[in-house]
Backbone as a ProteinNet text record, in pm:
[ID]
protein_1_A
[PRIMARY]
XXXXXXXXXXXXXXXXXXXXXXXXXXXXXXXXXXXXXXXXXXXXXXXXXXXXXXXXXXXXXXXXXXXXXXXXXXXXXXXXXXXXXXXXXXXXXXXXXXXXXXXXXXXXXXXXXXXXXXXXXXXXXXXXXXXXXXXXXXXXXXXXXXXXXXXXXXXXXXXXXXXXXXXXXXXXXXXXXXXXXXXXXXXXXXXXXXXXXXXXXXXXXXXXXXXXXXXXXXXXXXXXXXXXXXXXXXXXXXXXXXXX
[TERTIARY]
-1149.9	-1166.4	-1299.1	-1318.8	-1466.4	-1430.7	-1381.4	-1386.8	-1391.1	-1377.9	-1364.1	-1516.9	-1574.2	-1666	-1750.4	-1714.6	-1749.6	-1776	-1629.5	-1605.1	-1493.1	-1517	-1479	-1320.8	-1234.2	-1106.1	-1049.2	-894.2	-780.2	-697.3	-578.2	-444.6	-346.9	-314.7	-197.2	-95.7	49.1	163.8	110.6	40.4	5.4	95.9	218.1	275.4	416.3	432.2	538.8	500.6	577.7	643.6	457.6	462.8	305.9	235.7	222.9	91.7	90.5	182.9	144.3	119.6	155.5	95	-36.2	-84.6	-173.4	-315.1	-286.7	-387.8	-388.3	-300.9	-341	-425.4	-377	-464.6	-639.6	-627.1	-835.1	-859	-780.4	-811.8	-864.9	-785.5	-796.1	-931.7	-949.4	-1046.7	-1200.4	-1224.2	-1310.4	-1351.1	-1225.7	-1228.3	-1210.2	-1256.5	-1235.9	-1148.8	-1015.4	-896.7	-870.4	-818.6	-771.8	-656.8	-516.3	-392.6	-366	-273.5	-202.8	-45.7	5.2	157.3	215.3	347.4	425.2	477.4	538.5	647.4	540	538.9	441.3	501.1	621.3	663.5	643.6	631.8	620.9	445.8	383.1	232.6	175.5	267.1	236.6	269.3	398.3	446.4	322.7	263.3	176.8	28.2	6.2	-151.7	-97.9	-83.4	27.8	10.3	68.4	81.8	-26.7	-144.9	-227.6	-400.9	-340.8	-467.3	-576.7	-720.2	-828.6	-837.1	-744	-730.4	-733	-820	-772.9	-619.5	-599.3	-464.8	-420.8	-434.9	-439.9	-277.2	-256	-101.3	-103.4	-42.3	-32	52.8	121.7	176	153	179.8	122.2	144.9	261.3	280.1	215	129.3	71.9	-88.3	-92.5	-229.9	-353.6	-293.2	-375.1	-411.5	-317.2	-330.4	-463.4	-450.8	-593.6	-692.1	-749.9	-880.1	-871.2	-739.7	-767.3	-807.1	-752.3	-772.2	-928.6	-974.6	-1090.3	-1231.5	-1159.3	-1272.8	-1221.8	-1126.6	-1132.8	-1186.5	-1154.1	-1244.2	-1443	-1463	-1562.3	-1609	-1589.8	-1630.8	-1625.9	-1488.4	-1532.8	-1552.4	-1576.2	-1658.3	-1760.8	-1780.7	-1894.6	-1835.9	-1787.6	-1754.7	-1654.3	-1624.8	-1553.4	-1565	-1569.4	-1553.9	-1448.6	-1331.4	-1211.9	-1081.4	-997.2	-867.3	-732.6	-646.3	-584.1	-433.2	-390.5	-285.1	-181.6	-115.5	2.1	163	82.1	229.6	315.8	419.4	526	677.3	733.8	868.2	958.9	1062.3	1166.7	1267.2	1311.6	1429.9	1507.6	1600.8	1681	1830.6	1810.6	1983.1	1957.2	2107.5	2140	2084.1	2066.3	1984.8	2059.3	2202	2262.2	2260.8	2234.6	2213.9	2056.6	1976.7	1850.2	1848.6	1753.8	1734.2	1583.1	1528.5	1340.9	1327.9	1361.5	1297.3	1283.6	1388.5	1383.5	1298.8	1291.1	1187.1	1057.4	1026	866.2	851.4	908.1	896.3	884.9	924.7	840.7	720.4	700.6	592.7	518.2	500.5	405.6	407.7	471.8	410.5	349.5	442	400.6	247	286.2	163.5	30.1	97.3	8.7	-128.9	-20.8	-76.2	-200.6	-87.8	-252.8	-355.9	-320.2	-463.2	-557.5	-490.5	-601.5	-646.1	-593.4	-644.1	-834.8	-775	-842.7	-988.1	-955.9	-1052.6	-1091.1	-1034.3	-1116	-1203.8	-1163.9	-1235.5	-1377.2	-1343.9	-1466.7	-1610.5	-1652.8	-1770.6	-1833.1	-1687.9	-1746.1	-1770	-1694.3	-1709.7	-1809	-1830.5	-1954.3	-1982.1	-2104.4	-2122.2	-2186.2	-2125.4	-1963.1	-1823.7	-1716.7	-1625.3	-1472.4	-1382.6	-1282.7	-1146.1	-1073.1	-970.7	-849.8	-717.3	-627.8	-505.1	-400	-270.9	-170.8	-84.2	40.9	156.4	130	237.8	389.5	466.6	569.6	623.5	673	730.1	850.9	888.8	1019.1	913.4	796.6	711.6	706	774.1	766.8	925.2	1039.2	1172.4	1241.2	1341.3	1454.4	1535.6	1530.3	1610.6	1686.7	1832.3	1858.3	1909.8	1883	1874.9	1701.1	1629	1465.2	1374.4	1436.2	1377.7	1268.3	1263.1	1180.7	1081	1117.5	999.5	915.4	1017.6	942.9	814	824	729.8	617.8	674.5	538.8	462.5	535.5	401.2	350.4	440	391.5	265.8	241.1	131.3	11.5	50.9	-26.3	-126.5	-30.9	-75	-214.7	-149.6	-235.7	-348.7	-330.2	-494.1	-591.1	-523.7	-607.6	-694.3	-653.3	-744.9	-841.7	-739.2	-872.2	-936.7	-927.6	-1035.4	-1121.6	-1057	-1225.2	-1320.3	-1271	-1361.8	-1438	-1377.3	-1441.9	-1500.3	-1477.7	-1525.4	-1659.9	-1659.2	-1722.3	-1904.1	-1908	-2061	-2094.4	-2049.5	-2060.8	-2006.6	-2026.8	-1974.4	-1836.4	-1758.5	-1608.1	-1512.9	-1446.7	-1352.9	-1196.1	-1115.5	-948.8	-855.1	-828.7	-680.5	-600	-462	-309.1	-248.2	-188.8	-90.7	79	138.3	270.3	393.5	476.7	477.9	658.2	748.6	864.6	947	1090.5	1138.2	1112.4	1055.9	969.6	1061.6	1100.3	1161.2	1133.4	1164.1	1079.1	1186.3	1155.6	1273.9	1285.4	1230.1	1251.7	1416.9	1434.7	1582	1692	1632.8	1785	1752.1	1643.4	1668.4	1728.7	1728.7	1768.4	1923.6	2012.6	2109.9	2172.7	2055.4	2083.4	2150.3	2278.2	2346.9	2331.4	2419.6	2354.1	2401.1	2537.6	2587.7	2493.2	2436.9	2338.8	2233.6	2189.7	2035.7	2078.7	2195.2	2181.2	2205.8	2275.4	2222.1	2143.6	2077.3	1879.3	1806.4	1866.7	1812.2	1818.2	1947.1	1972.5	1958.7	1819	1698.7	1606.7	1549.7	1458.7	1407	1342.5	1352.2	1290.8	1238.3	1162.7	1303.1	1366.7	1517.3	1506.7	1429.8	1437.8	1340.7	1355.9	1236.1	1124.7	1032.8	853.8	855.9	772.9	723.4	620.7	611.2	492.1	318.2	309	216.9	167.7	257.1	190.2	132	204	122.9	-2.8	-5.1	-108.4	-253.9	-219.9	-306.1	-393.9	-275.1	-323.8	-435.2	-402.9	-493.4	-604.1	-632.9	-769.2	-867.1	-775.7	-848.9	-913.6	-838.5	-892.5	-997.8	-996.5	-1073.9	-1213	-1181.8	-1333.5	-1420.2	-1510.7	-1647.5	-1579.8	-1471.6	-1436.1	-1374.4	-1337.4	-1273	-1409.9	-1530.4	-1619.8	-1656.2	-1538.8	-1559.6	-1433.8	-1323.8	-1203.4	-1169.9	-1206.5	-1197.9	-1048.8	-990	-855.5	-777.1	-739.4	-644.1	-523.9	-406.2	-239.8	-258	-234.6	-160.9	-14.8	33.8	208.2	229.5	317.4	371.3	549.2	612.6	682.5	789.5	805.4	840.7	869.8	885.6	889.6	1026.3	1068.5	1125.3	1093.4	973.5	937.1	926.3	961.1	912.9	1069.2	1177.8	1324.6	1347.7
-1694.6	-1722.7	-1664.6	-1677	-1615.2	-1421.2	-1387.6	-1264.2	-1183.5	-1223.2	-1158	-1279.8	-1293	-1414.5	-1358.9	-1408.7	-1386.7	-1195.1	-1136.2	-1016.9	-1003.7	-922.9	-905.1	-833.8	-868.3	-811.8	-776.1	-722.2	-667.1	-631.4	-719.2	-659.5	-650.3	-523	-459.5	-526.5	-516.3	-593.2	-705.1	-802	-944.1	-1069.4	-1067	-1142.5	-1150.9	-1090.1	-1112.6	-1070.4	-1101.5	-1013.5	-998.4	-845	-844.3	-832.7	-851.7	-806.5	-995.6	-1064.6	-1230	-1281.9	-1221.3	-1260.4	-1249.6	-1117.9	-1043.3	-1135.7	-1144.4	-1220.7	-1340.1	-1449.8	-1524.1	-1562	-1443.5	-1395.6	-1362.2	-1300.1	-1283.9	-1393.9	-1468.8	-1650.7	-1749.7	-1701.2	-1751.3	-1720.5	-1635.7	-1528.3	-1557.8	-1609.4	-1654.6	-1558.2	-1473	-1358.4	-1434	-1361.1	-1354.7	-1297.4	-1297.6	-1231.2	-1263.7	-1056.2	-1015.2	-981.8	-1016.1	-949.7	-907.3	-794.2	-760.5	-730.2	-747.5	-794.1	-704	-647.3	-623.6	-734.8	-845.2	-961.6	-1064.3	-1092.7	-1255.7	-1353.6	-1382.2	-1550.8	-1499.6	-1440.2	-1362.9	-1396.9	-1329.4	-1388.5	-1533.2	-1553.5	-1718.8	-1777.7	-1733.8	-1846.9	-1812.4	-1691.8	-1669.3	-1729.1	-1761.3	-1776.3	-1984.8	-1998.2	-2143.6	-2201.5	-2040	-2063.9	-2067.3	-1959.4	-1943.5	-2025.1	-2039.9	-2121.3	-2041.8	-2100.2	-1987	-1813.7	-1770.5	-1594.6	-1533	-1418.5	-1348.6	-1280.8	-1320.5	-1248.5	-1143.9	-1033.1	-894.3	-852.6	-865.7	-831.3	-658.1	-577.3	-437.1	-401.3	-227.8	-159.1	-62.1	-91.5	5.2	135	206.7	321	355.1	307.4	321.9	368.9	470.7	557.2	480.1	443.9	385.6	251.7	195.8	42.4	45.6	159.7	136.7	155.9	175.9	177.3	41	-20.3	-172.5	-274.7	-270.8	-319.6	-328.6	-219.8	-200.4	-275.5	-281.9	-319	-492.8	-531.3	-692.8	-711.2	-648	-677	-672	-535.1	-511.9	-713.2	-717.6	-812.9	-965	-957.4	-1120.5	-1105.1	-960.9	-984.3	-878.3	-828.6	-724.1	-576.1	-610.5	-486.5	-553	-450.3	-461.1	-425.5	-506.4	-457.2	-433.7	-443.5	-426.6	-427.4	-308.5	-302.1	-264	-378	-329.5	-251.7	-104.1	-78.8	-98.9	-148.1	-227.8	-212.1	-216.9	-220.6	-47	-130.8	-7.6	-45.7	40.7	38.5	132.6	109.3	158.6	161.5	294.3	361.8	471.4	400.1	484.8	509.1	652.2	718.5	897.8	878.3	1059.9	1160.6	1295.4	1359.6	1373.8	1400.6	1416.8	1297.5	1239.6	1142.2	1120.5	1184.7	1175.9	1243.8	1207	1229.9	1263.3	1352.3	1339.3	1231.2	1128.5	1024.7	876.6	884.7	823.5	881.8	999.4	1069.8	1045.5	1043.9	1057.8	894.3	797.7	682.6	667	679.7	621.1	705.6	829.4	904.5	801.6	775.2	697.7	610.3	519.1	373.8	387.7	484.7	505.6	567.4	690.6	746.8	825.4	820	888.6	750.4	641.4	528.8	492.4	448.1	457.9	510.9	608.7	769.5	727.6	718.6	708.9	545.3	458.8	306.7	348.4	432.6	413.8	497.2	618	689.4	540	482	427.5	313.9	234.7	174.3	219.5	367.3	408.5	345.5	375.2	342.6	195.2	86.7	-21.6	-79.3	46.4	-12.9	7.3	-140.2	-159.1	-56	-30.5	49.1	-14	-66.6	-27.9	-77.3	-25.3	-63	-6.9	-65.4	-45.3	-38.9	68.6	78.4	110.8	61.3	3.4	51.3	156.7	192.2	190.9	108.4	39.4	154.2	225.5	322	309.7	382.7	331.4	431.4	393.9	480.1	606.9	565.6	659.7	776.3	792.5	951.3	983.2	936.8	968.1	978.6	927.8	935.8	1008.7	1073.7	1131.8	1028.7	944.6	819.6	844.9	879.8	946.9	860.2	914	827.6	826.1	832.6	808.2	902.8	1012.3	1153.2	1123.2	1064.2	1042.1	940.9	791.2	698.5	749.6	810.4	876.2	997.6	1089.4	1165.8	1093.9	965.8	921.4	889.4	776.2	744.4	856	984.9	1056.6	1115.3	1124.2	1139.4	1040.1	894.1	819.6	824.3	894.3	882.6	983.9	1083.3	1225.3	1169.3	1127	1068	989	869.9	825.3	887	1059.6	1117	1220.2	1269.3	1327.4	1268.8	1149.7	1035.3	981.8	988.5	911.2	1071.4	1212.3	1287.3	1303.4	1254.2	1264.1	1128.8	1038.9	932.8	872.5	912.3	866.5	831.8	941.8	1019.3	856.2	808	692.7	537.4	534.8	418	362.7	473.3	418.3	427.7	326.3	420.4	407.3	453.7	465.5	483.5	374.1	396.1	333.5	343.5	305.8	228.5	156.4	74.5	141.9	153.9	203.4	111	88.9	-38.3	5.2	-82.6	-45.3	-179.3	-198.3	-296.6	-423.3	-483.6	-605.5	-719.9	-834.8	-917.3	-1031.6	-917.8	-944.6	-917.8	-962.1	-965.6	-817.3	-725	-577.7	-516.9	-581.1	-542.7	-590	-727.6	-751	-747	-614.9	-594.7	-401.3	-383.3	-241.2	-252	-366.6	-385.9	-430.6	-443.5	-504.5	-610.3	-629.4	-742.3	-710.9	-827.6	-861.2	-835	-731.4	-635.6	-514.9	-473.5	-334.6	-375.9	-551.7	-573.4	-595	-595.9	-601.9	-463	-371.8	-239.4	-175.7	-274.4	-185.8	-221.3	-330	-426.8	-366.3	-311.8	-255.7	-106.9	-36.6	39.2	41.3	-135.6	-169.2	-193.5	-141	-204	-357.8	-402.3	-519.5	-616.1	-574.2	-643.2	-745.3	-714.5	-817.4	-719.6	-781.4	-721.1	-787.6	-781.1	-768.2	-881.6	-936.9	-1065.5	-1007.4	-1047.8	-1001.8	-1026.9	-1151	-1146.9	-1107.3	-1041.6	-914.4	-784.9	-762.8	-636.1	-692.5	-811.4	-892.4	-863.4	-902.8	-906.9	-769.8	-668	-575.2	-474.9	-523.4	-495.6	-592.9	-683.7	-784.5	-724.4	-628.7	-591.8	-472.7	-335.8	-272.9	-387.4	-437.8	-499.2	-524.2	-559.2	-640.1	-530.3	-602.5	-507.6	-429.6	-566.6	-511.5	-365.1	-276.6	-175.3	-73.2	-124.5	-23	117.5	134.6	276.7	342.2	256.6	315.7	404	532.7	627.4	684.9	699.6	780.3	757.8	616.7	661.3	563.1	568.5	524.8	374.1	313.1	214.4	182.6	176.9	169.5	-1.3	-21.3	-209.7	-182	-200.7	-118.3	-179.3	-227.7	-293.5	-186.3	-71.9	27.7	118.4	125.4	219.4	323	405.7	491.1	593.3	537.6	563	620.8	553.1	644.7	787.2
324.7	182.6	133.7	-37.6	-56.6	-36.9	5.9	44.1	-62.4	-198.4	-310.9	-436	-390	-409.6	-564.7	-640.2	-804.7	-828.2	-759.1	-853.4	-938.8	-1019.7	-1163.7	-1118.3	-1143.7	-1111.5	-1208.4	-1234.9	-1286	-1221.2	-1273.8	-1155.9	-1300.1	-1316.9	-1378.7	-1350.3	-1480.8	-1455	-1338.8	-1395.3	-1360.3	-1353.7	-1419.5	-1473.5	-1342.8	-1282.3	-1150.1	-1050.3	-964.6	-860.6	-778.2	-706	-685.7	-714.7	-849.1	-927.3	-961.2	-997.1	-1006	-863.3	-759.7	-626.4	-583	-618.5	-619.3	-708.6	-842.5	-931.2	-813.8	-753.3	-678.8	-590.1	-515.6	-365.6	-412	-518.3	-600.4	-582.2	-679.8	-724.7	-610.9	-496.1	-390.7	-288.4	-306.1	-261.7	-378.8	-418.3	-522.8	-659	-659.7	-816.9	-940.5	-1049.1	-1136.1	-1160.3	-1216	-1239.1	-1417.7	-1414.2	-1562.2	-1503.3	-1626.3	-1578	-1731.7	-1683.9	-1757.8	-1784.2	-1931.3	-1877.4	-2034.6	-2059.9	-2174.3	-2238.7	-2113.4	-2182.7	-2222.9	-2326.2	-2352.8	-2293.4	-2277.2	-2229.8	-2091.9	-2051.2	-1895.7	-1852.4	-1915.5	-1922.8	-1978.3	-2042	-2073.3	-1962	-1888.7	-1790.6	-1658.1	-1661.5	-1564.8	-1589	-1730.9	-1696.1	-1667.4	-1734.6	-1663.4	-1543.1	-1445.7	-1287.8	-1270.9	-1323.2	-1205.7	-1292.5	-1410.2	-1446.4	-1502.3	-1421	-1485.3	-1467	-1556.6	-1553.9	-1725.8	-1734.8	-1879.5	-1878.2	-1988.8	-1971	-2077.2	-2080.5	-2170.9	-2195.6	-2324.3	-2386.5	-2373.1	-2292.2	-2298.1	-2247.9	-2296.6	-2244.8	-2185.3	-2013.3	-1959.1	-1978.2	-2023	-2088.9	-2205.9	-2283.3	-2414	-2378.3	-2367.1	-2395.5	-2460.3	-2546	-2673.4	-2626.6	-2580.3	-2511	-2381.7	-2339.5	-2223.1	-2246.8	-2388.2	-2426.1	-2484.6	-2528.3	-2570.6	-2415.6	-2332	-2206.6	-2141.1	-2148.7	-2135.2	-2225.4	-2368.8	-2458.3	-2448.1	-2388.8	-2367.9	-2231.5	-2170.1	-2046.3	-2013.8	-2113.2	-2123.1	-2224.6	-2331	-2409.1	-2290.8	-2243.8	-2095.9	-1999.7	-1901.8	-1774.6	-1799.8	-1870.4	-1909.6	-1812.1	-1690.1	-1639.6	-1529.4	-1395.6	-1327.4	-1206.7	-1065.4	-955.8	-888.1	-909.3	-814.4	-941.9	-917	-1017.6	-925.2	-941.7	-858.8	-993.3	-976.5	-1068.8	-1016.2	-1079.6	-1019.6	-1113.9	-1254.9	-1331.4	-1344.2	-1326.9	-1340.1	-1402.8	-1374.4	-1378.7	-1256.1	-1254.1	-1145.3	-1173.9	-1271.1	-1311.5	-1211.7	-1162.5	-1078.2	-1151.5	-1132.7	-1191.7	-1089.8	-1110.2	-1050.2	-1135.8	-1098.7	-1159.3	-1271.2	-1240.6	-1355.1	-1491.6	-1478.8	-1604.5	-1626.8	-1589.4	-1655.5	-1811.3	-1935.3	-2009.9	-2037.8	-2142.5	-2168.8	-2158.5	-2276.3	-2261.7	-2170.2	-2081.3	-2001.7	-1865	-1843	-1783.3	-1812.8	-1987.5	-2011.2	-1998.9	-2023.1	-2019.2	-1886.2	-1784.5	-1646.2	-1619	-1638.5	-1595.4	-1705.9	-1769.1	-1901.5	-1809.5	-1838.7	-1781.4	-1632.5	-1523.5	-1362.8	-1347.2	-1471.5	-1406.9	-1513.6	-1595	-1707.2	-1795.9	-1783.8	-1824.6	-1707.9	-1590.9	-1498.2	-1533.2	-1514.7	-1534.7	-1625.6	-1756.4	-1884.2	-1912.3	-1834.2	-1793.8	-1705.1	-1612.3	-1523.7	-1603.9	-1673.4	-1765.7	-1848.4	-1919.7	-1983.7	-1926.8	-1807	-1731.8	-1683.7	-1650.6	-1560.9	-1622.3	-1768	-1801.6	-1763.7	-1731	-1734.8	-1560.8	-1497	-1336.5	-1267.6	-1170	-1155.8	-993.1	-958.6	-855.4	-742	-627.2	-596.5	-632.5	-676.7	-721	-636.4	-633.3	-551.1	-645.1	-676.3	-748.8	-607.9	-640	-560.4	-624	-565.9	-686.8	-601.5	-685.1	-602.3	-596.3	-481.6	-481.6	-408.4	-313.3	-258.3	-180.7	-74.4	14	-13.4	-142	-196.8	-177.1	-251.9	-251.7	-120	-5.5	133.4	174.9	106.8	185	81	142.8	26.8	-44.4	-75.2	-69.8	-271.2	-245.4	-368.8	-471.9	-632.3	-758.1	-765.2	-702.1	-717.5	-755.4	-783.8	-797	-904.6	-1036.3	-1042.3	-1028.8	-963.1	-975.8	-808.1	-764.2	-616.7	-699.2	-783.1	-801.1	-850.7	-959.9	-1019	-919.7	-806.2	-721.6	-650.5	-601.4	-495.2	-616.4	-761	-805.1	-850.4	-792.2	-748.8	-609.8	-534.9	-355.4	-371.9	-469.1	-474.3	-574.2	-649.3	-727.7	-633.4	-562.9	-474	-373	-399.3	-273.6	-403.6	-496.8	-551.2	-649.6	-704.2	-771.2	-633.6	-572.8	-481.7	-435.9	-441.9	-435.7	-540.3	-664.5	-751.7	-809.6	-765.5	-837.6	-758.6	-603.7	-461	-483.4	-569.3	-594.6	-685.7	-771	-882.9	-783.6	-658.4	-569.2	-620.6	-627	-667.6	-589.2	-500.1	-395.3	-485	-417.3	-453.2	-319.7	-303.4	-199.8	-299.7	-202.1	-240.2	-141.1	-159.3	-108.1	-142.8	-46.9	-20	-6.2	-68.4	-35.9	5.4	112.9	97.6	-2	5.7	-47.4	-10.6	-121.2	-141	-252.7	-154.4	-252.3	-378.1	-488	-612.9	-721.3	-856	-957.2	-996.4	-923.1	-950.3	-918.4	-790.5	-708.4	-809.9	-884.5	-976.7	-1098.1	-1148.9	-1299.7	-1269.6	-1128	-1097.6	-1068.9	-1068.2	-1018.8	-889.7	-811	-664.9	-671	-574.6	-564.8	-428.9	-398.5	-195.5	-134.4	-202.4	-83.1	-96.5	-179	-235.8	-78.8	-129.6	-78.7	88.1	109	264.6	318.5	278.7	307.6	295.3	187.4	224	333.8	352.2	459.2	605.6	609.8	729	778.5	665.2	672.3	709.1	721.6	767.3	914.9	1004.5	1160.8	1126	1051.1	1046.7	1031.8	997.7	946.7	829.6	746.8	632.7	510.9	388.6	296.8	299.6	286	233	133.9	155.9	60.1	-10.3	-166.3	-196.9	-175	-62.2	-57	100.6	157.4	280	177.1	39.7	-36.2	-100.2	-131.8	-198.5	-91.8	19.8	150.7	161.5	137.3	204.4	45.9	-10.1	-154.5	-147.9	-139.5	-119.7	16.6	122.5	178	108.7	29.4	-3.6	-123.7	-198.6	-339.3	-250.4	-130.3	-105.3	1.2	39.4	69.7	237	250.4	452.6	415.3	341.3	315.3	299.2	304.4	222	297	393.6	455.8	467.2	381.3	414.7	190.6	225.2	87.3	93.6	-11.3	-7.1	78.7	94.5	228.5	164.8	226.4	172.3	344.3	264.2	323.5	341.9	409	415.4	466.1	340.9	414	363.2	516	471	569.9	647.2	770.8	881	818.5	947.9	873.2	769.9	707	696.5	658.5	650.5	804.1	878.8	1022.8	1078.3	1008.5	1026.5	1052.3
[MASK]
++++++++++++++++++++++++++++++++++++++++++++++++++++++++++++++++++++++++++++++++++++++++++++++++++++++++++++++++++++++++++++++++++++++++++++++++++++++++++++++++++++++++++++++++++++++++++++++++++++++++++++++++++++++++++++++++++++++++++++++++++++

């Protein structure tokens, strides 16, 4: 416990799944936790759960929205030591039914949004600071229908190595967390039913899915100081899928 002992946090899409696990595990850890969420009754029901947390109304796809994020955070913790990015979305279809805008809409929220979150943060992060981006093993498997939420993260995996060359010099590190199928309300707003979820299942050598708080875990290690020699590097929680 303590391991996170009065630093300034942010965990993206805060409001479920691992990013509401995640705000926990800070809480727990003695953080200060900011979340951020699109659904309001979604963030209401979260600051609820978890009690003393800011809780920032945004869309992570909205450009415009991450300079608002920043200037509420800046105004109640003055700055920031640890962010973990977390919110997304996970639109899977065949190539043949992709459209622009269902294309530019996940690159927005996956990955473009990150980006200019993280630009507008920079001025307020404190030195040393630890940024954390929730990526996923699809940018590592052919696994088909994913073509694109696999590129957004595989251009998550790739920022985490060249933001910490570039960010390193200003005590900023950047890894990623990889994460495989994790049982969270993601699987049944994508259509998973439990014949879908037991053949994912039986992908896994671990033989089951991922709880969200083995990804929670493994992000509190990057957030806190025990990580302070580990720069750019991918974490995989994954049960051993990726390893097929």
């Amino acid at each position: 416990m303590n391991r996170l002992n009065n630093k300034r946090t942010l965990v993206t899409g805060g409001s479920s799944g691992i990013g509401l696990e995640t705000a926990r595990r800070f809480l727990e850890e003695g953080a200060r936790v900011a979340i951020t969420g699109r659904n309001l009754a979604s963030l209401e029901a979260a600051r609820k759960e978890l009690g003393n947390v800011q809780v920032i109304h945004a869309d992570a796809g909205d450009v415009a929205a991450q300079k608002k994020i920043a200037a509420e955070i800046q105004d109640n913790f003055g700055g920031l030591d640890a962010i973990f990015i977390n919110a997304g979305i996970g639109d899977f279809r065949p190539l043949a039914e992709w459209d622009d805008a269902g294309f530019d809409r996940s690159v927005a929220v996956n990955l473009k949004g990150p980006f200019f979150l993280i630009q507008a943060l920079l001025p307020i992060l404190a030195n040393p600071a630890s940024i954390v981006l929730n990526t996923s093993i699809n940018a590592h498997i052919g696994m088909p229908n994913s073509s694109v939420y696999a590129l957004t993260k595989a251009g998550l995996i790739s920022l985490a190595r060249t933001l910490s060359g570039e960010l390193l010099p200003r005590g900023v590190r950047v890894n990623a967390v990889s994460s495989g199928p994790i049982a969270t309300p993601l699987h049944g707003k994508i259509g998973l039913g439990d014949a879908e979820i037991k053949g994912l299942v039986g992908q896994i050598p671990a033989g089951r899915r991922g709880v969200p708080k083995e990804v929670a875990d493994a992000v509190v290690f990057f957030a806190s100081d025990e990580s302070s020699f580990t720069i750019g590097s991918e974490l995989i929680v994954d049960g051993g899928m990726s390893t097929l």
